[in-house]
N, C-alpha and C positions, 0 to 999 in steps of 0.2 A: 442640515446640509441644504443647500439653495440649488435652486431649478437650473442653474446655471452650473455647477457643480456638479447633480448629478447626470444633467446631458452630457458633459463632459467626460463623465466615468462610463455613460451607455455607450459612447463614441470610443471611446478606449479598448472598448471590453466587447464591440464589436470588429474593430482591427484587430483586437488579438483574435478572434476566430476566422478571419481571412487569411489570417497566418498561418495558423493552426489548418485549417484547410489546405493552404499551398506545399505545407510540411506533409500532409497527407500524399497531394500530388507527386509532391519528392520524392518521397517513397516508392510511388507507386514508379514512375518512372524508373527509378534505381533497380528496382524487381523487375522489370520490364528487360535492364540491359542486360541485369546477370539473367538470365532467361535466354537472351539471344545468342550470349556467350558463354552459357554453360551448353545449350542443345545444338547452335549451330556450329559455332567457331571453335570448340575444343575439339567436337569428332573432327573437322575438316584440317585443322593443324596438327594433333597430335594423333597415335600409332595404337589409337582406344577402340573398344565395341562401343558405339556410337550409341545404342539405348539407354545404355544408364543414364548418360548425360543428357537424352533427348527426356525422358523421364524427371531427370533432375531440372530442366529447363521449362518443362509444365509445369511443375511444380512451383516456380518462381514467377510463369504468369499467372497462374492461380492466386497468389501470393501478390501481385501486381493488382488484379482485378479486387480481389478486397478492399487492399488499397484504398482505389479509386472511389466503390460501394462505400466503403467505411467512411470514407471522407465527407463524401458527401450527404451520407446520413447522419454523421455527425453534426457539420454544418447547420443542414438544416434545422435537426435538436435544439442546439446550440440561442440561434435565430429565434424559433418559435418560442424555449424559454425567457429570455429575452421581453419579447411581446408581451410577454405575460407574470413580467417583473417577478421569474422565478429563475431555475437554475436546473440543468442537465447533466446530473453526471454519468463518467465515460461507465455504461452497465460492466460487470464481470464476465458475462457472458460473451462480449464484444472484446474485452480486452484476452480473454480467455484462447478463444477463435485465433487471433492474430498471433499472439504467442505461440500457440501451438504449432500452426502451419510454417510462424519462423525457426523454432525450435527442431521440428522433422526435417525440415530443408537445411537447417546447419548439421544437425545429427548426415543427415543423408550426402550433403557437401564432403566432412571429413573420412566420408567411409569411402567417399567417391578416388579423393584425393590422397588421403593417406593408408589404405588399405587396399591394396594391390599386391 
């Protein structure tokens, strides 16, 4: 492969992780609204005990703030292998984390909504 080639591919292979970063943002953002709309706007429009959903809506920033964390320790990971003409992958522990806390907040979402 020629020097030119693989600048090329460095260059690639570091816009896909600005992406991947920004997907992170996404996220995090998205957790952010259902949060504001599961703790503020469901109690204030519907005929609910407002805790659950206030409960359910920290949950979603918590979920949000990961996100954000994740993202950009990833990122960085990312980056520094990079530098180092090696390679970062996503740990189990990290992907572990994230699934769980979305896994309790959908478990926790349908008990909210369909169990009444």
């Amino acid at each position: 492969m020629s020097h030119a080639e693989i600048k090329d591919a460095l260059r690639r292979t570091r816009l896909a992780n600005e992406r991947t970063y920004l997907a992170w943002l996404r996220s995090a953002l998205t957790a952010l609204a259902v949060a504001i709309g599961a703790g503020k706007i469901v109690p204030g429009v519907a005929d609910v005990e407002s805790w659950p959903f206030e409960l359910l809506g920290a949950g979603f920033a918590v979920l949000a703030l990961v996100f954000v964390v994740g993202g950009v320790r990833r990122f960085l990971q990312v980056e520094s292998a990079l530098e180092n003409n090696g390679y970062a992958p996503l740990t189990g522990r990290d992907a572990l984390l994230v699934g769980t806390i979305a896994g309790v907040l959908t478990l926790a979402t349908f008990a909210l909504v369909f169990v009444r």
